[in-house]
TORPA-4810 file (N, C-alpha, C, O; in nm, 3 decimals):
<nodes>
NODE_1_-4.079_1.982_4.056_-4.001_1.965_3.935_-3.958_1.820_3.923_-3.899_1.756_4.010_X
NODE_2_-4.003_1.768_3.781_-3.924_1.639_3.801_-3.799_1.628_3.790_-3.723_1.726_3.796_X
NODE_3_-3.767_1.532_3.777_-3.592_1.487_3.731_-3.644_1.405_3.588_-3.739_1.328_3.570_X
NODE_4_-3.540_1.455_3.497_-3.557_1.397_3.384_-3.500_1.205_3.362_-3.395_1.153_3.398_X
NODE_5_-3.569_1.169_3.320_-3.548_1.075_3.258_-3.394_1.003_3.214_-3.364_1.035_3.099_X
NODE_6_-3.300_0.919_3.276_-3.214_0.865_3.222_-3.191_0.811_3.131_-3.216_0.693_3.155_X
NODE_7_-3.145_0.825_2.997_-3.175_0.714_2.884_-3.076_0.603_2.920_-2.977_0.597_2.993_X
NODE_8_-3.139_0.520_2.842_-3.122_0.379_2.857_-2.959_0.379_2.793_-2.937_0.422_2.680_X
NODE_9_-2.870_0.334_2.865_-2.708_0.308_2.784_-2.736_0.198_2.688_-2.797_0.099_2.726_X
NODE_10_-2.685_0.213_2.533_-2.694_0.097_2.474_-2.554_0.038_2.497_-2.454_0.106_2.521_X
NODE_11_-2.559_-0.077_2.487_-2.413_-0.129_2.484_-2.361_-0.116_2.372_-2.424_-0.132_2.268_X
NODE_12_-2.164_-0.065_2.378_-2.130_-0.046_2.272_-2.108_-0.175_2.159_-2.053_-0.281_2.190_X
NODE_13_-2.147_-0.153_2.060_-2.185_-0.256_1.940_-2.050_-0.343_1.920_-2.050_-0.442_1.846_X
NODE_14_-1.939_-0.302_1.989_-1.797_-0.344_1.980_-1.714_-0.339_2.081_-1.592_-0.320_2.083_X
NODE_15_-1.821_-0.365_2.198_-1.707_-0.383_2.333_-1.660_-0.503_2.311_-1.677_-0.566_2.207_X
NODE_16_-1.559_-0.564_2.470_-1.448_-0.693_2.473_-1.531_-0.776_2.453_-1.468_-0.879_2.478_X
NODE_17_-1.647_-0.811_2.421_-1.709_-0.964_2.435_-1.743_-0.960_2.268_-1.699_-1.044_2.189_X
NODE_18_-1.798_-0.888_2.245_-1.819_-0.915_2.104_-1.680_-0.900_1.997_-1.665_-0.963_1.892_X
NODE_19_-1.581_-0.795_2.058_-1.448_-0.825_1.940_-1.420_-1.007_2.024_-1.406_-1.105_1.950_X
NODE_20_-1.419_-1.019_2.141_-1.374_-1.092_2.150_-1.457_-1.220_2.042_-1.390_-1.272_1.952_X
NODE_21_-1.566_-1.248_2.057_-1.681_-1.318_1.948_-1.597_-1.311_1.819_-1.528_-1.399_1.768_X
NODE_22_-1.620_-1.182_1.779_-1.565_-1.140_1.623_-1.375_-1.261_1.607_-1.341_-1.351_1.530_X
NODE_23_-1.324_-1.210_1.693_-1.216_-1.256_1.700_-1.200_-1.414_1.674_-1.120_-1.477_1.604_X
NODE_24_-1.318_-1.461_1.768_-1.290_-1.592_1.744_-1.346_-1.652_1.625_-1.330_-1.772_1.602_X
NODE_25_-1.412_-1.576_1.548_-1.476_-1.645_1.432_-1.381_-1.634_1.326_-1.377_-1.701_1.223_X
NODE_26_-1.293_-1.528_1.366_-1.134_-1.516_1.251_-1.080_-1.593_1.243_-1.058_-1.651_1.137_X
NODE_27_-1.036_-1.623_1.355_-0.874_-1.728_1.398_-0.967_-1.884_1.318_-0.896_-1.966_1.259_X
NODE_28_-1.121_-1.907_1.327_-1.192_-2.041_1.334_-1.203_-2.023_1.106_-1.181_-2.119_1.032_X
NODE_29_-1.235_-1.907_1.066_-1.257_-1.905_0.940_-1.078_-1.913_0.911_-1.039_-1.994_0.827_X
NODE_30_-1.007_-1.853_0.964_-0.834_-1.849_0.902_-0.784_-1.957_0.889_-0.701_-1.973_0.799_X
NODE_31_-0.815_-2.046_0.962_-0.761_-2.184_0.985_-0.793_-2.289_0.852_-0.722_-2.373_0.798_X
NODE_32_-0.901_-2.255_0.829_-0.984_-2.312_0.742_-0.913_-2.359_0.570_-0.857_-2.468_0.556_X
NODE_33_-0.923_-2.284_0.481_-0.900_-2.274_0.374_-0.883_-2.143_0.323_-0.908_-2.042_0.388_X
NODE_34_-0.827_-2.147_0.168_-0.865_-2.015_0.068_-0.936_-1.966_0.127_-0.904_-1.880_0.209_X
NODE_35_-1.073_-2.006_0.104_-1.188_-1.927_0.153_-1.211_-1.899_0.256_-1.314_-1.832_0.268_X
NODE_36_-1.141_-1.930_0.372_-1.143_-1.926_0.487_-1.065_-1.795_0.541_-1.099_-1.744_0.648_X
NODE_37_-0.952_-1.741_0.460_-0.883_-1.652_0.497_-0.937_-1.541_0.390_-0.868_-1.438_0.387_X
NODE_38_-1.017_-1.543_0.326_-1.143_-1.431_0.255_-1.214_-1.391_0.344_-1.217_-1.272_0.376_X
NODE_39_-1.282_-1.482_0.402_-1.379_-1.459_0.515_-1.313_-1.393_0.634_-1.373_-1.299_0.686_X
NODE_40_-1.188_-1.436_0.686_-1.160_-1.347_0.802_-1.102_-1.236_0.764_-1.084_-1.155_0.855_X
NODE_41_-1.051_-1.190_0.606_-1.024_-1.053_0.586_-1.223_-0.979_0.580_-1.253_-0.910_0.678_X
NODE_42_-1.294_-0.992_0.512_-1.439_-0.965_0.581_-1.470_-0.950_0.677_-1.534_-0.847_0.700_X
NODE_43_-1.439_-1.051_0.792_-1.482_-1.010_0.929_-1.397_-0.832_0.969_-1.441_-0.721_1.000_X
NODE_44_-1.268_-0.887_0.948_-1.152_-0.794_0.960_-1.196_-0.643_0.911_-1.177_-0.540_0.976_X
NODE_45_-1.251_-0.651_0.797_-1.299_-0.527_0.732_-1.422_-0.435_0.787_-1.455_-0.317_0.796_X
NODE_46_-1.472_-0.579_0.823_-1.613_-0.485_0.916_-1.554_-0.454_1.024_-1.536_-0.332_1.026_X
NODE_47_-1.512_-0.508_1.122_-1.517_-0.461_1.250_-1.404_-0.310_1.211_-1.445_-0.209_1.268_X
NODE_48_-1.289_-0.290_1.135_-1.227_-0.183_1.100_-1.342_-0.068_1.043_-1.350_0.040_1.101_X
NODE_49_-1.435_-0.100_0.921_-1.503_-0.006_0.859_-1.622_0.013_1.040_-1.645_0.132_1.060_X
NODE_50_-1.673_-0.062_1.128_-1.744_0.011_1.233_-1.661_0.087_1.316_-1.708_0.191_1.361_X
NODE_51_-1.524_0.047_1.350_-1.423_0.121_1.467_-1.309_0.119_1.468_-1.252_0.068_1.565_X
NODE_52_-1.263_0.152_1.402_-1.101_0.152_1.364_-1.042_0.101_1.547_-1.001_-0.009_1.583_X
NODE_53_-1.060_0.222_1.628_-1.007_0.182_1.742_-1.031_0.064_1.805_-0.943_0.009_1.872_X
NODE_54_-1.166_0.008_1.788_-1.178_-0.119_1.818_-1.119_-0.282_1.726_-1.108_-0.400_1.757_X
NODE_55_-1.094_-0.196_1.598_-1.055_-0.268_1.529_-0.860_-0.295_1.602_-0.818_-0.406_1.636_X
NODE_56_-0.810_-0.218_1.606_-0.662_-0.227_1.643_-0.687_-0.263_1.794_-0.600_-0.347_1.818_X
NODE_57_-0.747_-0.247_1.889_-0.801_-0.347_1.975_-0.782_-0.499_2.006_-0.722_-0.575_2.082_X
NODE_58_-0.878_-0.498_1.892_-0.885_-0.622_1.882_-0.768_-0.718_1.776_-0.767_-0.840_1.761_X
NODE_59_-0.719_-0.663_1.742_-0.585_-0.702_1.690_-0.489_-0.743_1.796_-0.449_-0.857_1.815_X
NODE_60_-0.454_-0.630_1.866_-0.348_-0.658_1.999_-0.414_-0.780_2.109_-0.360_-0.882_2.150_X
NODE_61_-0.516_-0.740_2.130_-0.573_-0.839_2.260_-0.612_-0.950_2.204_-0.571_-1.055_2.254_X
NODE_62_-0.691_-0.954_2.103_-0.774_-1.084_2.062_-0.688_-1.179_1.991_-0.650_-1.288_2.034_X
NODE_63_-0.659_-1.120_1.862_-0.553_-1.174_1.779_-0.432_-1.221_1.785_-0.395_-1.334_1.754_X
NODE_64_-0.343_-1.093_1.844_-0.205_-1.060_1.867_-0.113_-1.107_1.739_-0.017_-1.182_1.725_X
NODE_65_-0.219_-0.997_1.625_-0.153_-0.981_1.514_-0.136_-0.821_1.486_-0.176_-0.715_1.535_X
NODE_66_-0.043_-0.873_1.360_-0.003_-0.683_1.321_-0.075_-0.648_1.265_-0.162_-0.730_1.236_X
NODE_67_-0.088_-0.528_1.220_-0.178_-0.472_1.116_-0.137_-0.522_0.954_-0.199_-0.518_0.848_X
NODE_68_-0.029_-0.559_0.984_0.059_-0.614_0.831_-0.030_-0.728_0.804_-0.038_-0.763_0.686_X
NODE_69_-0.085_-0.780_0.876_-0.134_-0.958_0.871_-0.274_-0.908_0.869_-0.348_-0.974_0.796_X
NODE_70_-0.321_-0.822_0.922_-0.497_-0.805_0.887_-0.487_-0.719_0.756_-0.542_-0.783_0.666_X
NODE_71_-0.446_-0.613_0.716_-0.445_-0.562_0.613_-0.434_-0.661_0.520_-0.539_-0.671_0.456_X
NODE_72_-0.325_-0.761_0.475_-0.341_-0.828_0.385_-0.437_-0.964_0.346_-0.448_-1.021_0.237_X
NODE_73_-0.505_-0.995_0.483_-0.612_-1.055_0.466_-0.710_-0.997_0.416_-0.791_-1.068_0.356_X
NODE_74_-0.731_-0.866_0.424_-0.807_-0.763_0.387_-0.838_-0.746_0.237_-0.931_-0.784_0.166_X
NODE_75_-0.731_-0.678_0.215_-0.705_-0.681_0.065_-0.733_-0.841_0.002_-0.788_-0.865_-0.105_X
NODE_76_-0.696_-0.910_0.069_-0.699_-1.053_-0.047_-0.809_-1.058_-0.061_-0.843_-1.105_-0.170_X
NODE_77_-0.968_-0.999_0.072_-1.084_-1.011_0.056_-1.144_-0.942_-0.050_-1.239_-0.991_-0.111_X
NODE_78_-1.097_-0.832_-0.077_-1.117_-0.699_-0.137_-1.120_-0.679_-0.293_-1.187_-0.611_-0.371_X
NODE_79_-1.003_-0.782_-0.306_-0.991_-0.847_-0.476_-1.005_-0.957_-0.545_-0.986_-0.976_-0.665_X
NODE_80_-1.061_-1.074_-0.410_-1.070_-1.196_-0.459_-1.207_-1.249_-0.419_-1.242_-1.360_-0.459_X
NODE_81_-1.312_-1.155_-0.320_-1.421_-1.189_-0.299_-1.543_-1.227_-0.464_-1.585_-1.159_-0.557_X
NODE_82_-1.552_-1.320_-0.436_-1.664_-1.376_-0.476_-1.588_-1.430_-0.648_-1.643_-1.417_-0.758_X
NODE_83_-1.495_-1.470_-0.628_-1.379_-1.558_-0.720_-1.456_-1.657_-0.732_-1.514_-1.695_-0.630_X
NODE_84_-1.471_-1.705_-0.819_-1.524_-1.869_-0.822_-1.434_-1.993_-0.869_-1.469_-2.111_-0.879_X
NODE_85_-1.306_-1.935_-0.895_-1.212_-2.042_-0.863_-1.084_-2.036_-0.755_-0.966_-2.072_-0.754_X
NODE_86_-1.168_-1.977_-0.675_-1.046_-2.000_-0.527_-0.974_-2.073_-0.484_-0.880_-2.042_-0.411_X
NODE_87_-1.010_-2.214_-0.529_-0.969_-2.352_-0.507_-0.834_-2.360_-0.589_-0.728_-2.408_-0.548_X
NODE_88_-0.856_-2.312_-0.697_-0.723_-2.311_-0.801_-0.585_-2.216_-0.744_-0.477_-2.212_-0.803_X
NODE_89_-0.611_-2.155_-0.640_-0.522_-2.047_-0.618_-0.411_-2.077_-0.445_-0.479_-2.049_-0.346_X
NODE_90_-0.337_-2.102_-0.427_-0.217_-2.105_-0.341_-0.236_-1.961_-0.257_-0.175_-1.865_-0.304_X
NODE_91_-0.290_-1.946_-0.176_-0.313_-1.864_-0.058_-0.190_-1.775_-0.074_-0.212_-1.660_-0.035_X
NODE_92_-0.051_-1.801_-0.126_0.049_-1.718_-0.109_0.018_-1.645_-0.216_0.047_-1.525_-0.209_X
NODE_93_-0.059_-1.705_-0.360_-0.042_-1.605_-0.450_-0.123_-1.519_-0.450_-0.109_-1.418_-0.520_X
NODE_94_-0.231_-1.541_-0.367_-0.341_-1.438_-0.359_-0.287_-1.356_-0.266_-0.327_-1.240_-0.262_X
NODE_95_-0.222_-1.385_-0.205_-0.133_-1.233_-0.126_-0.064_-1.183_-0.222_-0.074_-1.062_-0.243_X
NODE_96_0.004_-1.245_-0.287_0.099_-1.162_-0.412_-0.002_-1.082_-0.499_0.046_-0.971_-0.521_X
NODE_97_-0.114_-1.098_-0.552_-0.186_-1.068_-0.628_-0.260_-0.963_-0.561_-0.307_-0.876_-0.634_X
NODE_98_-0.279_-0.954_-0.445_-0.343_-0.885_-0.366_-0.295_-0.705_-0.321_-0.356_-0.600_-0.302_X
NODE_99_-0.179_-0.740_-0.319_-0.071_-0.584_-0.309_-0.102_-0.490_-0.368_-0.121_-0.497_-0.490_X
NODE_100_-0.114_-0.391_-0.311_-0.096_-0.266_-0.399_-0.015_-0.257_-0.511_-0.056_-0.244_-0.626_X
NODE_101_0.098_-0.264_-0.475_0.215_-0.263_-0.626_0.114_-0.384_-0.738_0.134_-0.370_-0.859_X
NODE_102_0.057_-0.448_-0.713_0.053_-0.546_-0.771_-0.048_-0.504_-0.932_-0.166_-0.483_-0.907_X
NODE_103_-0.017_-0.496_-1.051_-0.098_-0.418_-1.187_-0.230_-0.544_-1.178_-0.212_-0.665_-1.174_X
NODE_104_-0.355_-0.475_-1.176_-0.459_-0.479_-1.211_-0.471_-0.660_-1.296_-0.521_-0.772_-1.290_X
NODE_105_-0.369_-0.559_-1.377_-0.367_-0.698_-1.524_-0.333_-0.799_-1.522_-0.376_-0.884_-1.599_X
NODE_106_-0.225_-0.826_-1.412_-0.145_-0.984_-1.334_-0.274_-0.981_-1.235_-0.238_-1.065_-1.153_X
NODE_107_-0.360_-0.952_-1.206_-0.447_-1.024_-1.130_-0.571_-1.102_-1.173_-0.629_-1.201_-1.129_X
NODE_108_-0.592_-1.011_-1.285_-0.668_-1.092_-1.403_-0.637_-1.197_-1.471_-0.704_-1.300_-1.474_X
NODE_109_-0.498_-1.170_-1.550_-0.436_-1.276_-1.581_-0.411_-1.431_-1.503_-0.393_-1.543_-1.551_X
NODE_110_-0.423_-1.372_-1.331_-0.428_-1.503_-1.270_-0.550_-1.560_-1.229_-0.560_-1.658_-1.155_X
NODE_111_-0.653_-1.487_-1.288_-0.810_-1.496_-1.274_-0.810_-1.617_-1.384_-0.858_-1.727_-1.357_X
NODE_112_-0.753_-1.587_-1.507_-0.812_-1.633_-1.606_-0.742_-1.767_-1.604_-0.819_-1.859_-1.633_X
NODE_113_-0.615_-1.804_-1.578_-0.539_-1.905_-1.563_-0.620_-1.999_-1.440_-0.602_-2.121_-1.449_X
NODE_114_-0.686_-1.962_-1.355_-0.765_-2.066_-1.226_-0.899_-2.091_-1.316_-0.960_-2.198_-1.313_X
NODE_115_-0.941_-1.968_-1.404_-1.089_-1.984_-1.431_-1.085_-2.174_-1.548_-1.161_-2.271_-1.553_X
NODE_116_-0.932_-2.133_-1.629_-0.945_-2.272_-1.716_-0.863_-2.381_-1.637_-0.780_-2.455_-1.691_X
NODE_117_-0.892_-2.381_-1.517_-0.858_-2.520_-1.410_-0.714_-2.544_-1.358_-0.675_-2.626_-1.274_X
NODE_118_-0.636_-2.443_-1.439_-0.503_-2.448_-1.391_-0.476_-2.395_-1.224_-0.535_-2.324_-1.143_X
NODE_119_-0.383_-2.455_-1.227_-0.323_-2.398_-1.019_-0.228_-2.262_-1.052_-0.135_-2.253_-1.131_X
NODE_120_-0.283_-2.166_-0.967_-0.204_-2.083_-0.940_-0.115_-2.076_-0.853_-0.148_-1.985_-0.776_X
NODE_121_-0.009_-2.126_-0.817_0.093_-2.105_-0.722_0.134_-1.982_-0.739_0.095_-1.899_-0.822_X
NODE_122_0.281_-1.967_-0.589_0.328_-1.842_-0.592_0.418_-1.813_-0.670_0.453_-1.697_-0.691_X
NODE_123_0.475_-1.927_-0.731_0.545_-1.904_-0.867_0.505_-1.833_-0.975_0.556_-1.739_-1.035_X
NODE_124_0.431_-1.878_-0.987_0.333_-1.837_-1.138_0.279_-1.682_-1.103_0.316_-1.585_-1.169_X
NODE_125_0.185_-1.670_-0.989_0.133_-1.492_-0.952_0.300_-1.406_-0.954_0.306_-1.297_-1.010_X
NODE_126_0.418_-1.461_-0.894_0.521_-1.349_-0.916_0.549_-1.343_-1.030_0.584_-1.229_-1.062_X
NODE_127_0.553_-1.449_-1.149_0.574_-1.422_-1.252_0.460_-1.352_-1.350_0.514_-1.311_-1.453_X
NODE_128_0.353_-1.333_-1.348_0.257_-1.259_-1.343_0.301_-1.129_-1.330_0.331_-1.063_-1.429_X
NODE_129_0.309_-1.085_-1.218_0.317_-0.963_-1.142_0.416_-0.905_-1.214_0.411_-0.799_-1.276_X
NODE_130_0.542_-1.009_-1.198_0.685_-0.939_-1.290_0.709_-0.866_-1.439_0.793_-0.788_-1.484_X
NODE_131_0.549_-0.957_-1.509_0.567_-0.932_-1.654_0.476_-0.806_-1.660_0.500_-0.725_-1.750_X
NODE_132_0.395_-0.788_-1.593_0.297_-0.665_-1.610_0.398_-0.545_-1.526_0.376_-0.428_-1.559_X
NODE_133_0.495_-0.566_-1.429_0.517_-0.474_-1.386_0.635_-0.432_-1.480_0.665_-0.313_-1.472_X
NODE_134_0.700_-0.502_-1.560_0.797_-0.491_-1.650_0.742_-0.385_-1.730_0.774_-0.266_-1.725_X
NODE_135_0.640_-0.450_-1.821_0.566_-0.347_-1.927_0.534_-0.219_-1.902_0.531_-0.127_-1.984_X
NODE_136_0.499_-0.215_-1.743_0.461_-0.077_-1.707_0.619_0.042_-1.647_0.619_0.148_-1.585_X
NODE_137_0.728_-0.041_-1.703_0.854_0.000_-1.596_0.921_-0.041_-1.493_1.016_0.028_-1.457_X
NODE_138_0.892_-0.148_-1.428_0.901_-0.243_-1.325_0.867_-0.154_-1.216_0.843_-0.033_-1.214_X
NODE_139_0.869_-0.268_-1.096_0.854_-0.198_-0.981_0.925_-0.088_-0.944_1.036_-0.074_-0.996_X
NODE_140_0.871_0.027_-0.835_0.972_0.086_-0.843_1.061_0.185_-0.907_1.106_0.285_-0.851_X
NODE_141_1.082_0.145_-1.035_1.165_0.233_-1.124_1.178_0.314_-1.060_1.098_0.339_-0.970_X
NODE_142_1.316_0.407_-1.091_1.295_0.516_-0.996_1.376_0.605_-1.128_1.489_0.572_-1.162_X
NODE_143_1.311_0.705_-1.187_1.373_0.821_-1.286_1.538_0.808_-1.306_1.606_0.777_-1.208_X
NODE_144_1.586_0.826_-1.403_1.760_0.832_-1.399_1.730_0.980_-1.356_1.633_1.049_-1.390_X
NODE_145_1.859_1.022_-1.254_1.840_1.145_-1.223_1.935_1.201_-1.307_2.001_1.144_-1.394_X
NODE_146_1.939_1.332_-1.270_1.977_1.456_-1.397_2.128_1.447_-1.360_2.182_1.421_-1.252_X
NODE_147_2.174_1.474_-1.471_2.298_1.500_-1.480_2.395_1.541_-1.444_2.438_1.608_-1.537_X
NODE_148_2.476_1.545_-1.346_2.564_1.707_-1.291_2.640_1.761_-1.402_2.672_1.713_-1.510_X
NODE_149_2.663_1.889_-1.337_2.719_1.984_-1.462_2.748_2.101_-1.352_2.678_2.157_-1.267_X
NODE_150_2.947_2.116_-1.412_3.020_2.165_-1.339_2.984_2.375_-1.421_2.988_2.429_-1.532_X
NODE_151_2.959_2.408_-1.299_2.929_2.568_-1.346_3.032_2.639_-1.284_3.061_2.586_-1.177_X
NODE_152_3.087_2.720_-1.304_3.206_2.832_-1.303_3.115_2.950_-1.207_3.006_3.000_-1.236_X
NODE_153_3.173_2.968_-1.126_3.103_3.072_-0.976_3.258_3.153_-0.967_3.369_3.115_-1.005_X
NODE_154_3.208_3.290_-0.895_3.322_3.397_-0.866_3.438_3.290_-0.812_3.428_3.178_-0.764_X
NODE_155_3.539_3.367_-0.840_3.635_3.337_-0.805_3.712_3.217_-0.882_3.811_3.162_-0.835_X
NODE_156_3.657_3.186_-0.996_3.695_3.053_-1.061_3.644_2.935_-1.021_3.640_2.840_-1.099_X
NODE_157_3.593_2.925_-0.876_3.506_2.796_-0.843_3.461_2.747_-0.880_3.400_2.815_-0.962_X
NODE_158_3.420_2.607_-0.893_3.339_2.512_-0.943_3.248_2.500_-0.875_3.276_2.515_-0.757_X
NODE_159_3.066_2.461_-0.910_3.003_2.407_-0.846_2.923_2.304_-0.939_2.886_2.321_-1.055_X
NODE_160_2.906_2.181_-0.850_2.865_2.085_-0.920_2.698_2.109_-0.914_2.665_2.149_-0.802_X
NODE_161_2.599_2.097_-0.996_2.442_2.138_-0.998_2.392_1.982_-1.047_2.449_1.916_-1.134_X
NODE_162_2.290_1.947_-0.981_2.195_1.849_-1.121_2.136_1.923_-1.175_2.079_2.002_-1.101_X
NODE_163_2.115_1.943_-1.325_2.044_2.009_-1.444_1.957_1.902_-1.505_1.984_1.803_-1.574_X
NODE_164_1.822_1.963_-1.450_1.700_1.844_-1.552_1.754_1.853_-1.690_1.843_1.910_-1.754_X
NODE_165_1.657_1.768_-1.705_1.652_1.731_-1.892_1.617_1.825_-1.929_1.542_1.890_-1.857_X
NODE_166_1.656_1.873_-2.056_1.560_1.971_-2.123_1.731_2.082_-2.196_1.840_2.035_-2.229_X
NODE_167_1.680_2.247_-2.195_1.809_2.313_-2.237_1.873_2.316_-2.137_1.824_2.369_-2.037_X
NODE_168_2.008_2.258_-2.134_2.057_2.276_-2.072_2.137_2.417_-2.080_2.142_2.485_-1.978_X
NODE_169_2.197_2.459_-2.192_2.256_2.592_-2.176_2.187_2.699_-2.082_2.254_2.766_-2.003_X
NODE_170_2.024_2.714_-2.097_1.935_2.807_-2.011_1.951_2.790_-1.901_1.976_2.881_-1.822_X
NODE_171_1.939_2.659_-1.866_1.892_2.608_-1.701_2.020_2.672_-1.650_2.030_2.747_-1.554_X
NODE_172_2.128_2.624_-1.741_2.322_2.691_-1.672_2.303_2.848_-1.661_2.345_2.890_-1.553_X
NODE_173_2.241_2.962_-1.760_2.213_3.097_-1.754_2.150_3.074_-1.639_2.220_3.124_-1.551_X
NODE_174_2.055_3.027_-1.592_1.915_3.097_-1.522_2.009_3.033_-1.386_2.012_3.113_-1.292_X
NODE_175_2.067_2.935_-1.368_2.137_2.928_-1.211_2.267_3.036_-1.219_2.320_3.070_-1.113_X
NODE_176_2.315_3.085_-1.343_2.438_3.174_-1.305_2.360_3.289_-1.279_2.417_3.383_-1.225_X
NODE_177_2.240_3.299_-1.308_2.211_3.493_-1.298_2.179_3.443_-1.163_2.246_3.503_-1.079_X
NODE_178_2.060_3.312_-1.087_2.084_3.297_-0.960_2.183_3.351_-0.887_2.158_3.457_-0.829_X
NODE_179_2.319_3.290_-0.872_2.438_3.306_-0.819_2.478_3.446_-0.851_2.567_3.488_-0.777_X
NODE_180_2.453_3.495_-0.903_2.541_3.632_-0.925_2.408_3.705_-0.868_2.472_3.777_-0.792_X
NODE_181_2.279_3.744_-0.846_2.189_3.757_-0.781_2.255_3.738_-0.624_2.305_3.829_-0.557_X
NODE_182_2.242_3.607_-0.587_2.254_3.593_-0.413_2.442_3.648_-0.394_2.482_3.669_-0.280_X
NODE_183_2.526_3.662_-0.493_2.636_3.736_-0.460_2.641_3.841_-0.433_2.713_3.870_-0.337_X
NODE_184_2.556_3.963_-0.514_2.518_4.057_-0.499_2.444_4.122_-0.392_2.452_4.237_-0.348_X
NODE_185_2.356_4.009_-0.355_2.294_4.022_-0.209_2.369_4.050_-0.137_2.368_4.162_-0.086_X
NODE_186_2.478_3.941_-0.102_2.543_3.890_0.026_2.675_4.047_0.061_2.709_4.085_0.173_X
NODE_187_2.736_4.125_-0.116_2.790_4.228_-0.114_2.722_4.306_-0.032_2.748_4.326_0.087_X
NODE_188_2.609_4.364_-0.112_2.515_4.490_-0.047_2.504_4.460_0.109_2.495_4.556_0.186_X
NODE_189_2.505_4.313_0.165_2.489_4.316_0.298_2.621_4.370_0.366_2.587_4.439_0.462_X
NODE_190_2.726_4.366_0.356_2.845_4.415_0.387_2.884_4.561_0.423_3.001_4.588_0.450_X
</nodes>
């Protein structure tokens, strides 16, 4: 009987020598320029889209950055790759522009302001950001919440309720038949 055949180990495509490689071509493109910190959100993206685990890896050991600092190199790659006026743009505002919160339309808008030769600073992308996020509600917004409204419970008690928008007289019926419901319960349990 033979013995079968050992296959050949490939090396993993993302052990310490190559994040370490990868690594150093970050820190060497980051240093660089605009375009330089495009490119290491790219590097950043691949080695995450092949191995997440190797990707946070190589963050702690290689880098000894957070995920806060590769993610947003990331993203800046993600929305500003292949820009052709990068040069016009302040590295801070392309992080501003880059955010999630950040509307679609302030990023264009700061597209179009670099495309006719103007500088985008981080002045200008927050004010950007501010006016589109205005129009849409601002950041954030958060709903006015509902109203309280004092309801009359056994015994003469007060209880204070928030009551959405809408009828309010019903919403007050439909929590008193509630309450007189779980009163009734709580009797019969007795």
């Amino acid at each position: 009987m033979q013995k079968p055949k050992k296959k050949a180990v490939e090396p993993n495509p993302l052990d310490d020598a190559v994040l370490a490689e990868k690594a150093a071509a970050i820190l060497a493109a980051y240093t660089k320029s605009v375009e330089g910190h495009l490119d290491a959100g790219r590097l950043l993206k691949e080695v995450k889209d092949a191995n997440y685990a190797a990707f946070r890896r190589m963050l702690a050991n290689n880098l000894k950055w957070g995920r806060s600092q590769a993610y947003r190199l990331m993203d800046a790659y993600v929305h500003f790759e292949g820009c052709p006026n990068l040069g016009q743009f302040d590295i801070s505002a392309i992080y501003i522009l880059s955010t999630k919160k950040c509307p679609k339309k302030a990023r264009e808008a700061a597209k179009k302001v670099a495309a006719k030769g103007e500088y985008v600073s981080y002045r200008l992308a927050r004010t950007l950001v501010a006016k589109e996020l205005a129009k849409l509600g601002g950041e954030g917004e958060k709903p006015t919440p509902a109203p309280f409204r004092d309801i009359e419970v056994a015994n003469g008690a007060l209880v204070k309720v928030r009551v959405p928008a809408g009828d309010l007289n019903a919403v007050e019926a439909a929590l008193l038949e509630a309450l007189e419901h779980i009163r009734a319960t709580i009797q019969a349990a007795k």
